[in-house]
N, C-alpha and C positions, 0 to 999 in steps of 0.2 A: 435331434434325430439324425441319424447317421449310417450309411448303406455302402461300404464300402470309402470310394475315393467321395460318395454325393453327400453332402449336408444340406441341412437349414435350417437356417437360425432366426427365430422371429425377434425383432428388434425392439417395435411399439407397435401398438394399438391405441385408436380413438374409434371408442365404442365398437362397433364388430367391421371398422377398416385396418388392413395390418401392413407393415413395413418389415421385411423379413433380409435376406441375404443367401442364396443359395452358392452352396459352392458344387465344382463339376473337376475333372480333371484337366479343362480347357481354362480353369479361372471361375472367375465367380459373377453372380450376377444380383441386383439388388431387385427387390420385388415392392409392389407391383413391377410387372415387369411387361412388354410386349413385342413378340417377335414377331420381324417378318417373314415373310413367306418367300422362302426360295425351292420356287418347285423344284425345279431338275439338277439342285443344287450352284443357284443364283436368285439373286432379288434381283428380278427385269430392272435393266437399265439404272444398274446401281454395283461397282465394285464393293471388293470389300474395304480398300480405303472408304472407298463413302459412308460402308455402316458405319465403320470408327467414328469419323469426324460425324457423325450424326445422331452419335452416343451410345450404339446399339450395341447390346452387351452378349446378347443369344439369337440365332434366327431358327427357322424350323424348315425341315428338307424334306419333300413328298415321299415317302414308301416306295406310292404305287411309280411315280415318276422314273423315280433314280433305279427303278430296279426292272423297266421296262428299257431305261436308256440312260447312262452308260451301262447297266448290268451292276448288282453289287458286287459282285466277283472283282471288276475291274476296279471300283473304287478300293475295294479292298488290298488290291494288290499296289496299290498307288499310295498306301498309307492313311489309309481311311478319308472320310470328308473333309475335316479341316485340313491334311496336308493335300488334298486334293481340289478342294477349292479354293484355298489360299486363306482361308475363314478360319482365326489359328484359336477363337475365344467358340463359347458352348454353342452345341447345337443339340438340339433335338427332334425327333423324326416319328411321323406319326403313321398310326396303323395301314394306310390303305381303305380303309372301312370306308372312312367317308367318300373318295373318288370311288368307289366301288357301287355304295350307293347313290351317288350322284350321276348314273350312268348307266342309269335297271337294264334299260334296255339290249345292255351288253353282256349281262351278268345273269345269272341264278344263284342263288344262296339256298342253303339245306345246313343240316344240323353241322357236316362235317366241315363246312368251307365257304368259296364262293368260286366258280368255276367264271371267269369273262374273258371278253376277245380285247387285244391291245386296239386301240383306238389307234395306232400306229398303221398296222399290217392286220389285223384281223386277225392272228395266232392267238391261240386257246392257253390259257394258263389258270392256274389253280392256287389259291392263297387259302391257307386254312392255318389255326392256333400258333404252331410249333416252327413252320415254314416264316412267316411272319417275323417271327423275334429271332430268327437266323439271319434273316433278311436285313433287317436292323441290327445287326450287330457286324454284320460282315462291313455294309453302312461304315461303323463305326461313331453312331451318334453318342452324346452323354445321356441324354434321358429318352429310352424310347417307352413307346404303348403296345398296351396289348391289343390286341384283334379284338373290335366291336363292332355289332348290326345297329348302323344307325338306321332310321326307321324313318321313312317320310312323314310330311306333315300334310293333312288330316293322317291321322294312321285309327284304325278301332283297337280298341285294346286288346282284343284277341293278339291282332300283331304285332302291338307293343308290349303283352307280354313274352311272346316268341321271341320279340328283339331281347328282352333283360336275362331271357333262360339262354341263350346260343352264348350271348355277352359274358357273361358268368361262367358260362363251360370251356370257355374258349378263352378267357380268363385263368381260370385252373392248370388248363392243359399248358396255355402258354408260360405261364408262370413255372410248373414241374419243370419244363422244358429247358428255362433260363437257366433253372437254380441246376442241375441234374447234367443237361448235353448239353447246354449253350457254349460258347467262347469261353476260351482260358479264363480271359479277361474279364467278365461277367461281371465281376467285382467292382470291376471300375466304373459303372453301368445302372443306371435307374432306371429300373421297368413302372410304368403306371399303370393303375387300374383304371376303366373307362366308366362311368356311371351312366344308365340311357334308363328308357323309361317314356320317353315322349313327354305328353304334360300330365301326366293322370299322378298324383302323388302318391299316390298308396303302390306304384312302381315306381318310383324316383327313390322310394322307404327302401323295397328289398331288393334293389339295385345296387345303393350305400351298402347295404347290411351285408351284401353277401361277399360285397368286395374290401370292403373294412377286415373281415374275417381273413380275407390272406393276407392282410400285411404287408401292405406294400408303401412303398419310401414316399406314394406322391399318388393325389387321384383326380380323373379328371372329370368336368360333367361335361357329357357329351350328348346331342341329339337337339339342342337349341339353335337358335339364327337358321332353323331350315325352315321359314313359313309361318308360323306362330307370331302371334300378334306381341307388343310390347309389353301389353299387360304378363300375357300367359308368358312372356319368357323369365318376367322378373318376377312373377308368383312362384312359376317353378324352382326359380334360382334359389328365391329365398326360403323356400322349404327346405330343398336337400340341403342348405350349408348345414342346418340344423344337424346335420348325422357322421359331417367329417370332422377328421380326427383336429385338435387343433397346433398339433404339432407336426404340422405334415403341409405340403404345399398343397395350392387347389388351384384347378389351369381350368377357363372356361373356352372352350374349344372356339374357334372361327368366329367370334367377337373382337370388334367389330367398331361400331361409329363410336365418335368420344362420348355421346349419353350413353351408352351402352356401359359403355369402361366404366364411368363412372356410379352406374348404377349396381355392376358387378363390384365393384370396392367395398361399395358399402355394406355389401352380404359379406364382405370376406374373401373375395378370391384375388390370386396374388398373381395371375400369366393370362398371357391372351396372345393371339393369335389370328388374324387376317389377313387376305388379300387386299385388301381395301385402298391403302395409299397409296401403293402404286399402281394397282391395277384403272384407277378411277383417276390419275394422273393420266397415265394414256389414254385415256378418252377426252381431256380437257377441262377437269376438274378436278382443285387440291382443297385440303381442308387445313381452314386459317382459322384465328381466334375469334373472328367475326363471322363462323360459319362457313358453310361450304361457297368456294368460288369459282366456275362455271367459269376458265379464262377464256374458252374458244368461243364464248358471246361477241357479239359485237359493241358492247357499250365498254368489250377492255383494249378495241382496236386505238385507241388515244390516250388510254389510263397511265399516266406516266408513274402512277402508284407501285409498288413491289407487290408480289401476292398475299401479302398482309404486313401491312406497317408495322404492327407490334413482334415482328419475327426479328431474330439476329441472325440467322442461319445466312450461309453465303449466298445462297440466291437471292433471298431478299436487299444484302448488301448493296447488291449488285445489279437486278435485271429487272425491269419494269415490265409492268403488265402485259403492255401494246411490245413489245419487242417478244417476250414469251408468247402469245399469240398470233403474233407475224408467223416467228417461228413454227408453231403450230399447223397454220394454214398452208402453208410451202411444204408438209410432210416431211420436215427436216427433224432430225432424229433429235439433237439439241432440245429440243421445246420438250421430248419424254424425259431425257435424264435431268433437266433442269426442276421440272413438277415433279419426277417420283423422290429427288434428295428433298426438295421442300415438304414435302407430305411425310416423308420416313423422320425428320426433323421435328414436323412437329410431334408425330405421335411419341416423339423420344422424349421432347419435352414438356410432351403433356404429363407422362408419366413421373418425369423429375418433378414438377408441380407437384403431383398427388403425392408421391413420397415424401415430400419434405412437408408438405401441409397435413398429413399424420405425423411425422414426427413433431410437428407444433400445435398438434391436437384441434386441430380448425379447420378438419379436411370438411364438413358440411358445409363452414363459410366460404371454402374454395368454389365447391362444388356448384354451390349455387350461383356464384359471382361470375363462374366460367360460365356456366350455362345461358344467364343474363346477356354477356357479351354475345356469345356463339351464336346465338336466334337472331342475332342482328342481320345476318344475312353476309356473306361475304359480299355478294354485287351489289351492294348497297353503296352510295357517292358519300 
């Protein structure tokens, strides 16, 4: 499948887990895949040397962020995001939608748009379809989205079908938009479609269906990890793979823990995307192969341990528990960049695992052997 400068190439499959390859104009990136999250264009307390040396091939840049502050205008006159953030390999930049819903309070949505106050200064601004994929493109992302209503969780299906019909039009509009006024460059450029629906399946059905019908290089499902129990996320999951295409990428939006990941593999999806490691490293907690580790406890003030033995990353080379929680305690900035390169590490190399254990068709024996370890508990002696 092929959109321009975007590809992807599925590699292997064991049973419906796949190994793919995407390429971008930034370079390519191998799938499964996981980016981090650089809201304002940065992952907190992580250069882009460190993505490198930490394996990461793509991160993802807020919409609503970057266009609140620096302004896309500027990035764009700076030579877009990668030459603007020194970030020279793929990114991609998502709708807005989600911070927009994540923030009702500020916001109103109607058919045409969503009209909110910057959480900055309180100024009134307007995102609707077409606005949107100008926005990202000025950006200069390789794979952007189009404009969807994600929908909270409890939502009634009245307003989860309002969320699939605005999604879908807004969808249309944004799509005429790219192909018709967008950037010269357009070409160069992956738009996705967003699939929502909430958990009700008979709308996660004509949410696929109606965005399958525009054709687009890559889709994403969007409206999970907001509140919905474990069951209902991987019920849902595994329905809608059912409907996408299977030459086409699938990106499960703001996922999230490594069961998570890996329960989305197994449906099929090939990107992900979270705040998760590093946000959850700044508060004192990274996630090792032994499960989550909780350093700013007191039983890791003597732990002359690294934050997971089984790590080769350079923190663990190098820095014991009790010294990274020293650090911690002293509010010394060290103790963030030290947990957020270990936690971007491992999720880098949780992924190289999954990838290579489809290629060797024994991603279930992986999956279950990681899982065995992981429940062990990081603060465990």
């Amino acid at each position: 499948m092929s959109s321009g400068s975007f590809t992807f190439q599925l590699k292997n499959r064991d049973n419906t887990a796949r190994r793919g390859i995407v390429t971008t104009p930034h370079g390519q990136f191998q799938t499964p895949a996981f980016m981090p999250v650089g809201t304002s264009g940065a992952v907190k307390a992580m250069t882009a040397e460190d993505l490198e040396g930490c394996g990461t091939e793509i991160i993802l840049g807020n919409t609503y962020h970057l266009y609140l502050r620096p302004g896309e205008k500027l990035i764009k006159e700076m030579g877009g995001l990668a030459e603007f953030s020194g970030w020279k390999k793929s990114t991609l930049t998502d709708s807005g939608g989600f911070q927009v819903f994540s923030m009702q309070d500020l916001s109103k949505v109607d058919d045409d748009g969503v009209m909110f106050k910057s959480h900055h200064d309180g100024s009134m601004h307007h995102f609707y379809a077409e606005k949107v994929i100008q926005i990202q493109l000025d950006i200069g992302a390789d794979i952007i989205m189009s404009f969807d209503q994600c929908v909270p969780y409890p939502a009634d299906k009245e307003l989860a079908t309002t969320g699939v019909m605005r999604t879908f039009e807004w969808a249309k509009r944004g799509l005429e938009y790219f192909r018709n006024e967008g950037d010269k460059d357009r070409d160069k450029v992956a738009l996705f479609g967003i699939i929502q629906g909430s958990v009700y399946p008979e709308l996660r059905k004509i949410s696929a269906e109606q965005l399958i019908e525009l054709d687009f290089p890559g889709y994403a499902v969007g409206g999970l990890a907001v509140g919905e129990s474990k069951t209902e996320m991987e019920d849902t999951l595994a329905y809608t793979m059912q409907f996408l295409p299977e030459d086409k990428p699938r990106y499960l939006m703001g996922v999230g823990y490594p069961e998570d990941i890996l329960m989305a593999v197994s449906c099929g999806i090939d990107m992900f995307d979270c705040v998760l490691p590093t946000r959850n490293a700044r508060t004192g907690m990274v996630f090792t192969s032994e499960g989550p580790l909780v350093f700013r406890n007191a039983d890791c003030s003597d732990d002359s341990r690294p934050l997971d033995p089984n790590c080769d990353c350079r923190v663990c080379q190098r820095y014991s528990r009790a010294y990274i929680r020293h650090l911690y305690n002293q509010s010394e900035i060290t103790s963030l960049i030290l947990a957020s390169y270990h936690s971007t590490y491992f999720f880098q190399n949780l992924m190289r695992q999954i990838r290579d254990s489809i290629s060797e068709n024994c991603f279930e024996e992986f999956r279950k052997d990681f899982l065995k370890r992981y429940e062990c508990g990081g603060n465990g002696k």
